[in-house]
N, C-alpha and C positions, 0 to 999 in steps of 0.2 A: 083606363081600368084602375092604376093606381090612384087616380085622384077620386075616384067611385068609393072602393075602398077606403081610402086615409077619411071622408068625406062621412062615409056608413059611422068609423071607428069614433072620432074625436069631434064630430061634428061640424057645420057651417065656418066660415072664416068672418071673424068679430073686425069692424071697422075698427080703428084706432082712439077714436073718439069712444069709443064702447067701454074704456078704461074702468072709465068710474065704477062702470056697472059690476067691477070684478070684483069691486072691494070685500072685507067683510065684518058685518057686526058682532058683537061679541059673543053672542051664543053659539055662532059659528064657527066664530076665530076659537075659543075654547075649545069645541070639539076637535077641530085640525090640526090647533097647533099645543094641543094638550093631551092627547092620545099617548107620543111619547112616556111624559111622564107621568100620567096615573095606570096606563099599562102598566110599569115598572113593581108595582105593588104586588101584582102579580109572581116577580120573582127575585126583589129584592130579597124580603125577609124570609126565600129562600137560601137566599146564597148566606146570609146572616148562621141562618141554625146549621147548613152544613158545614162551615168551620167548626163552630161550638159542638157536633156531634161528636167529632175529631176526640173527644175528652171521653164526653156521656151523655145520653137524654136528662141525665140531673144538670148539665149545665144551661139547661134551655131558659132558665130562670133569669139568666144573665139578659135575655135578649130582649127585657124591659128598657133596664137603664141605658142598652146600645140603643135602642129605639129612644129613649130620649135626646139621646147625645144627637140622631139623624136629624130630630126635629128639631133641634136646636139649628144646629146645620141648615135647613130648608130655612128656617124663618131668616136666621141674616142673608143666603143667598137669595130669598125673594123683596127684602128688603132693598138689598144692593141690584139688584135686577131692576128694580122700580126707579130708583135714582138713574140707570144707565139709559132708561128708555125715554127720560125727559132731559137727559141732558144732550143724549143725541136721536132726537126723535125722527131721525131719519132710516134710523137700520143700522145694519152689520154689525154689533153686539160688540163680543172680546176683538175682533178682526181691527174696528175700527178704533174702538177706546185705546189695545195695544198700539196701535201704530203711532196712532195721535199724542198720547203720552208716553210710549217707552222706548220709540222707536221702529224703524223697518223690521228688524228682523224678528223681536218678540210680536211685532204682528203677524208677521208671514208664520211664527210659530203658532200661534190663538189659532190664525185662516186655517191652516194648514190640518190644525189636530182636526178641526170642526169637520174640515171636510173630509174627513179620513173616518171622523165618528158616524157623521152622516150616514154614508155608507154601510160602518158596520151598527146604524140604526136599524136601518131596514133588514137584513139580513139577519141582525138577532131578534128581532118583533117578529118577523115571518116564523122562522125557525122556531120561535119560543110558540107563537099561536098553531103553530102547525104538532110540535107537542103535544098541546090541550087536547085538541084533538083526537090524537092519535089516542089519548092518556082514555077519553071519552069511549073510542074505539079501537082496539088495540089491534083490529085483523088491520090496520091501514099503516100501522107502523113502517114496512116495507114500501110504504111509497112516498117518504116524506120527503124528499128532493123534489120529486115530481108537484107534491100539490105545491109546495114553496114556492117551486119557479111558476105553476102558474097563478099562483096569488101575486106574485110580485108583477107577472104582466099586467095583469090587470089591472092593478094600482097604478101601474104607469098610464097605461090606458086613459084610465079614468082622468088623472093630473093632467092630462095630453088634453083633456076636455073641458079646462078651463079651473082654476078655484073653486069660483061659487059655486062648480056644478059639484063640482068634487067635495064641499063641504056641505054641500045640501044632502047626499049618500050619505058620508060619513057620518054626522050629526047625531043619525039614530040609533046606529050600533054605540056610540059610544057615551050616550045617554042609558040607554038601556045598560052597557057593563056597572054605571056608576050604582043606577039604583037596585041594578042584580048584590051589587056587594056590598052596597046599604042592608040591602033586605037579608042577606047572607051575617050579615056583624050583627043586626038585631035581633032577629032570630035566635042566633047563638049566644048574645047576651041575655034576651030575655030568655032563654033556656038554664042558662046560668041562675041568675036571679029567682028562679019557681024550684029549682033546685031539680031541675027534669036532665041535666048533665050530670057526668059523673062526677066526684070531686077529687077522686084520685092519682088521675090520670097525669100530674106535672109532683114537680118538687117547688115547695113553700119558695119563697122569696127568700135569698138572703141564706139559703142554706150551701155550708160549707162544700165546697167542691172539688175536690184530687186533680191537678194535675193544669189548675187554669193558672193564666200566666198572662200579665201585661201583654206581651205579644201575640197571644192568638187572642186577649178581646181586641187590639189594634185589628187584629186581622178580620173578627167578624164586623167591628163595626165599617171599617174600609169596604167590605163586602155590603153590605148593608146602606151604604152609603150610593150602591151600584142604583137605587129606586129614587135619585134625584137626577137623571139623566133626564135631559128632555126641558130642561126649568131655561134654558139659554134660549131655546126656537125663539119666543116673543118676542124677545128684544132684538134677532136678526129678520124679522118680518112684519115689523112695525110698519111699512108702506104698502100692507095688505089690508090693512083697517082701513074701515069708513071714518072721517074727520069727526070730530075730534081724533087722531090716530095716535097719539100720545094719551091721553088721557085712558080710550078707551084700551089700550094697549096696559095700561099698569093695572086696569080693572079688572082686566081678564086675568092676569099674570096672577094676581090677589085672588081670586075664583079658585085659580090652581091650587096655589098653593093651602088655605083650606081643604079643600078637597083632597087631595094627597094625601094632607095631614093624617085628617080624618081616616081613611081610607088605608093608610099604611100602619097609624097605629091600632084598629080592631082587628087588622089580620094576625100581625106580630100578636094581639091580645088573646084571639082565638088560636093561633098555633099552639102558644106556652101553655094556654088552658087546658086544649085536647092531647099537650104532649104529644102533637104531631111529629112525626120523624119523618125526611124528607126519603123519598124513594126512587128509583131512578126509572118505574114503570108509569108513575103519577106524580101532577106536582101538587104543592101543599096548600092551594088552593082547592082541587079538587078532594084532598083527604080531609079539608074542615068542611067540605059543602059537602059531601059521605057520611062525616062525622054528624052533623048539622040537622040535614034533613033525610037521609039513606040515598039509597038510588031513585029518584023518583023525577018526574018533571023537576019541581025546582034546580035538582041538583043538575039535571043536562041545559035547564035555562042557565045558570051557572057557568059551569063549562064550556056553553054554546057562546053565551058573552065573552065569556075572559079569553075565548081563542080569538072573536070578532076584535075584538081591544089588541090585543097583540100584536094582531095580524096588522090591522088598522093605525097602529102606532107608529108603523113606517113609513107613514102621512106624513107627519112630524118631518121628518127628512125630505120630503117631497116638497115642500114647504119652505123649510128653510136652506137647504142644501143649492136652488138654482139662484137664490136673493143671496148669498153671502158669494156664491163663484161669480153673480153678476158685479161686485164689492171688487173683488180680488180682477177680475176682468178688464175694470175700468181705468186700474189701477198698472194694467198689462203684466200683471203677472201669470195670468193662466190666459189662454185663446180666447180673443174677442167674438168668437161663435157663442160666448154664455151669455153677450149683452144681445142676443137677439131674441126678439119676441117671436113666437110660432102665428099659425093661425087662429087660435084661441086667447090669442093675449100672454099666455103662460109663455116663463122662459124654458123653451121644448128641449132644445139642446141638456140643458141643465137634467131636466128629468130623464130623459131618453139615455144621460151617461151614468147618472145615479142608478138604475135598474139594472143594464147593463153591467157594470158593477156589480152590484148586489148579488146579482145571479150568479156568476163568476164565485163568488164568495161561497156560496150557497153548495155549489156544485163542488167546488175545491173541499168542503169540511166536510160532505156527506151528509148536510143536514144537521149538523151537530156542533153548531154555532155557540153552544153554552161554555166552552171553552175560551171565547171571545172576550165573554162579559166583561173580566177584568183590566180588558185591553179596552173597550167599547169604552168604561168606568173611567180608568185613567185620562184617557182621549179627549173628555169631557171637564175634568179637573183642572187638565192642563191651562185650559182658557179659564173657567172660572176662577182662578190663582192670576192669570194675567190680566185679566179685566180687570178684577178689586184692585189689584197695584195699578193701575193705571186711571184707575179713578181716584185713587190716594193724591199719586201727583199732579193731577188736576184740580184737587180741591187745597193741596198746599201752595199750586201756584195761582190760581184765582183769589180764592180766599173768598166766595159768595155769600151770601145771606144766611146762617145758621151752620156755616161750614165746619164746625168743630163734631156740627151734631153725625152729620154726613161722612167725615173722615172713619168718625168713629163706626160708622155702620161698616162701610166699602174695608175697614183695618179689619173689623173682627171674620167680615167673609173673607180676605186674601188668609191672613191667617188661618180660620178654618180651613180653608181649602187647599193650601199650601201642604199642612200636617195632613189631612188625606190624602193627597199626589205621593210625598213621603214613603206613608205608610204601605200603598200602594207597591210603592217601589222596593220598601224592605220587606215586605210579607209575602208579596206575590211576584218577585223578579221573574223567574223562572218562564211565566206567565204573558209580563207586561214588558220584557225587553227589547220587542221589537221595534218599542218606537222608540228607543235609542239610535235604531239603523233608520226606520222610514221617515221619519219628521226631517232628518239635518239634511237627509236624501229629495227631500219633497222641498222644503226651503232653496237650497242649491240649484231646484231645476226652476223655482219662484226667478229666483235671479238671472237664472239662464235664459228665462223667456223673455223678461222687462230687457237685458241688456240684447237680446234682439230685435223686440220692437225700437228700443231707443237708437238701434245702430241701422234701422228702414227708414225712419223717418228722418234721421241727418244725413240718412243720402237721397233722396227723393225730396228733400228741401230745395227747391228751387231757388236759386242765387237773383238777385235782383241785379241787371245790368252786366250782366257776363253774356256775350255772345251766346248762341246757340253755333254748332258745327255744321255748315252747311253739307247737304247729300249729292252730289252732284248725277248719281243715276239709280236706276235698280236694275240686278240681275235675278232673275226669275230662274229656280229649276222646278221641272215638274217630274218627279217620279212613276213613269208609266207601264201600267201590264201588259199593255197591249193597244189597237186602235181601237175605240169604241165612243159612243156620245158623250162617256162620263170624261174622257180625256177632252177629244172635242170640247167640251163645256169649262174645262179649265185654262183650256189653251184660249178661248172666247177673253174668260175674266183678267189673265194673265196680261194679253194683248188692253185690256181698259186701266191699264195700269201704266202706261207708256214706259213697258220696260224697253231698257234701253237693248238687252239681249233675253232672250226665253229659249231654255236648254231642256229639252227633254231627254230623261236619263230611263235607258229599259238596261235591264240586270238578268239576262240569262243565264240559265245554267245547262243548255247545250249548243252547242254553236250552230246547232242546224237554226234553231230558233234565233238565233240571232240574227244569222241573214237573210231567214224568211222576214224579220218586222224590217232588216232594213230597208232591201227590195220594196217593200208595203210603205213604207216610211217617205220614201223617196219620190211615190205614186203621190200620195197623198197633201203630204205638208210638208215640200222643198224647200217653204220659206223658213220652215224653223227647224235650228241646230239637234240631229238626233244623236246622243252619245251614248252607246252602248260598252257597258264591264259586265264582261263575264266573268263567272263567280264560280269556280271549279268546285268550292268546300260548299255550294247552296246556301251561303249567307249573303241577304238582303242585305241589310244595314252595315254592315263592315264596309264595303266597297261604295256603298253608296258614302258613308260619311266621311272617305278618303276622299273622295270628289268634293264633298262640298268644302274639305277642308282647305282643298287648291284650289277654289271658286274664291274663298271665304280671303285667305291669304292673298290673292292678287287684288281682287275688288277694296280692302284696304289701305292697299300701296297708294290705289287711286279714290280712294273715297265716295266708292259707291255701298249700296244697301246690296246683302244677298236676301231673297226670299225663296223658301224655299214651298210651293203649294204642292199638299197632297189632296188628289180627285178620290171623291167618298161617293157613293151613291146610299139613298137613304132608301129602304126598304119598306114597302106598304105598312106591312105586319109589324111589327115589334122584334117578334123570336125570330124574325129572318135575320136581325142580326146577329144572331149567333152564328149565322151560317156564313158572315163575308166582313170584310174591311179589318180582319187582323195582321193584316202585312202592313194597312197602312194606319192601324194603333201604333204597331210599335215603332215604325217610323217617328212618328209624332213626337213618341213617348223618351226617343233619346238625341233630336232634335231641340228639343223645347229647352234641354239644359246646354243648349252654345249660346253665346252671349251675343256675336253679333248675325246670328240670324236669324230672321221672323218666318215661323212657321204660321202657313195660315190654309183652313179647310174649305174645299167648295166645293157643296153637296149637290147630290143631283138624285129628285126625287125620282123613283119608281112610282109607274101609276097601275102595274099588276101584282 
């Protein structure tokens, strides 16, 4: 039944060889692994104007020149993104550049933030598309946890069913956002231009303003800054591309970042023009598509996009979130469960704990993940600051062909993005403090996992030429409820083991029953040892584990093997096992951790 199910949900299981076929070309890789950031336009140069409100609607004039300072920002970080995808055309982005040039731990710091943003990728794209929505329909307000979580299942769902299947879905919704808010900026410019807008509705450029201050423009532009999230995916999912995978990987990256561009400076253009003020009923995309065209189709095709975009931006995570844990995995610093491939190719692990996650997030805020953002922003920062420096001293310790030109790119992104980590940090503490606690917390357990795989495998290293300890017998106990086939059946395999003694242990807790199975016992199977503890307090395991303790302690002295078999019967049905063999789970279950005894199960199928 479950394999029916998983089989309905995610589809057929892809041969290994089927690899190739997962790839993806750029029309697709854009849509998947660009959703992220051109989503972000959507609430970037929100967060921008609600700082600047903090003053006045006359300050909104400022949120030109912030908006230039972002696109400054974007062109060297797509710049330096471009160079990081051809020097390691393999993947893992800041994860991998940190490690390789600054070190372990500034990588496990890059790994770390990434996958921590990931996370809260998803959870603020759901959260923010489920907004729109709401913003569209307001009686649904009261239920935004609920659609979040099952938008995010679904997403998961879908990524469970392979990439290409998942970017072939995706593709149109986020096609569709792009040329909703093409159509949405020309509109509203050629409305501008015919002089069919009002003209009064902002303050002039460049006029005086009470109360603005070096540090709340840091603070909007840092905020403002939050709609370059998203620009790293590429370069951590570079081994999802069709060959050329490098080439085609810096073209799509270039795709984005145009588009962004585009796409972030007409909205910042149409906000400042309509003198949009942000509202906490609707966001300011919807008040320029209000503004724009009234309530009409366009404006719910609007709407209806920019929640698809948002929602859909959590892709981005889905994406790159199981290819950088698969990085960090190989490396043994997170669970080797994240280098495994599912049925569909996709690393499933990886997805199935990012959702997971997210939900958790989802549930814990109440849907009201905007509070995130500046934490989601930092999170993001952190590695683009570590990547530029680490491509710095890669390129002063190479020294390659036009390296001075290179330096200079990879300098001005670590710098820029350094001063908005900073700013970040001074403007919005309050905010973004938590990953002073979780990052050195998340690093610490990096280390904790490596230094235990590394201390498995130097003991499970096999020594060349060291004797092995010869076993010179086995003692067999077998834990019994009573006479029946299922014992019978163990006592069978016990006996193919040429133990040297086989001890059956029964554990009453009235003594009538005790001397009823011995009487029985005596009938039956004379040839083997029945040792009956009664158990006055009805604890199984207690009494039972002080036996094996004094099996365990003599067989030693002499250097024999204890085994200890528990008789299980397997039930037709399924849910019949709910109905039996918990006496002998928990047996199992605190057997398994003695060192030198081997518990082992022998099932005895049920045929009603």
């Amino acid at each position: 039944m479950f394999s029916l199910i998983k089989q309905l949900l995610i589809g057929k299981p892809l041969k290994s060889d089927m690899l190739g076929e997962q790839k993806l070309n750029k029309k697709k890789a854009l849509a998947i692994l660009s959703s992220d950031a051109l989503s972000s336009v959507a609430y970037g140069p929100e967060q921008m104007l609600i700082v600047l409100i903090t003053v006045s609607a006359a300050a909104f004039w400022y949120s030109i020149p912030i908006a230039c300072a972002v696109l400054f920002l974007l062109t060297a970080l797509i710049l330096s993104y471009r160079q990081i995808i051809f020097a390691y055309p393999h993947g893992g982005g800041a994860y991998i550049v940190s490690k390789e040039n600054l070190g372990i731990n500034p990588g496990l710091l890059a790994g770390g933030s990434l996958l921590v943003d990931y996370i809260l990728t998803v959870a603020v794209s759901v959260s923010a598309g489920t907004d729109a929505i709401t913003s569209a329909f307001p009686a649904l307000h009261d239920h935004n946890v609920s659609i979040a979580v099952t938008f995010i299942i679904f997403l998961t769902i879908l990524n469970l069913r392979g990439v290409t299947e998942s970017a072939s879905v995706l593709a149109y919704p986020v096609y569709l956002f792009v040329f909703a808010l093409f159509l949405l900026i020309g509109v509203g410019i050629f409305n501008i231009l015919t002089g069919a807008a009002p003209t009064d509705l902002h303050t002039p450029v460049g006029t005086p303003v009470a109360g603005i201050s070096l540090f709340l423009l840091l603070r909007a532009f840092a905020s403002g800054s939050s709609a370059l999230t998203g620009i790293e995916a590429i370069s951590n999912a570079i081994p999802n591309f069709k060959d050329p995978a490098p080439s085609n990987a810096a073209k799509t990256l270039t795709a984005m970042g145009i588009l962004l561009a585009l796409l972030f400076s007409g909205i910042v253009f149409l906000a400042y023009y309509y003198g949009i003020v942000p509202q906490a009923e609707a966001t300011v995309v919807s008040l320029i598509a209000e503004e724009t065209f009234g309530r009409n189709f366009l404006y719910y095709f609007v709407q209806g996009t920019t929640a698809l975009i948002l929602i859909l931006a959590a892709n981005t995570g889905y994406s790159a979130f199981p290819l950088l844990a698969v990085n960090l995995a190989k490396d043994k610093f997170i669970p080797r469960m994240f280098t495994v491939r599912g049925d569909r190719l996709g690393y499933s692990n990886g997805i199935l704990i990012l959702g997971f996650a997210s939900i958790l997030l989802i549930v814990a805020f109440n849907g009201h993940t905007e509070q995130l953002i500046p934490l989601y922003a930092v999170g993001v920062f952190i590695p683009f600051t570590l990547s530029q420096s680490g491509m710095i001293v890669k390129w002063i310790r190479e020294k390659p062909k036009d390296w001075q030109t290179k330096l200079f790119i990879n300098a001005m992104g670590a710098l820029i993005s350094l001063t908005v980590t900073l700013v970040f940090f001074l403007t919005k503490f309050t905010q973004v403090w938590p990953v002073l606690v979780f990052l050195p917390a998340i690093i610490i357990m990096f280390h904790r996992i490596k230094k235990h795989y590394d201390a498995v495998v130097d003991e499970l290293r096999v020594i060349p030429g060291k004797p092995p300890v010869a076993i010179k017998g086995n003692v067999v106990i077998i834990p019994v409820a009573g006479i029946t086939k299922v014992v019978e059946h163990s006592i069978d395999y016990a006996r193919s083991l040429s133990a040297d003694q086989i001890i059956a242990v029964y554990i009453p807790f009235e003594r009538e029953d005790e001397q009823k199975l011995e009487e029985k016992w005596a009938q039956w199977h004379p040839d083997i040892r029945l040792v009956t503890l009664f158990s006055p307090y009805r604890s199984i395991t207690l009494p039972l584990n002080r036996f094996v303790d004094s099996v365990e302690r003599k067989a030693k002295e002499e250097n024999y093997q204890v085994t200890v078999i528990i008789p299980q019967f397997i039930p037709k049905k399924g849910w019949h096992n709910f109905l039996h063999n918990q006496s002998g789970f928990l047996i199992r279950t605190i057997l398994l951790y003695r060192k030198n005894v081997i518990v082992t199960t022998v099932p005895y199928h049920l045929k009603k």
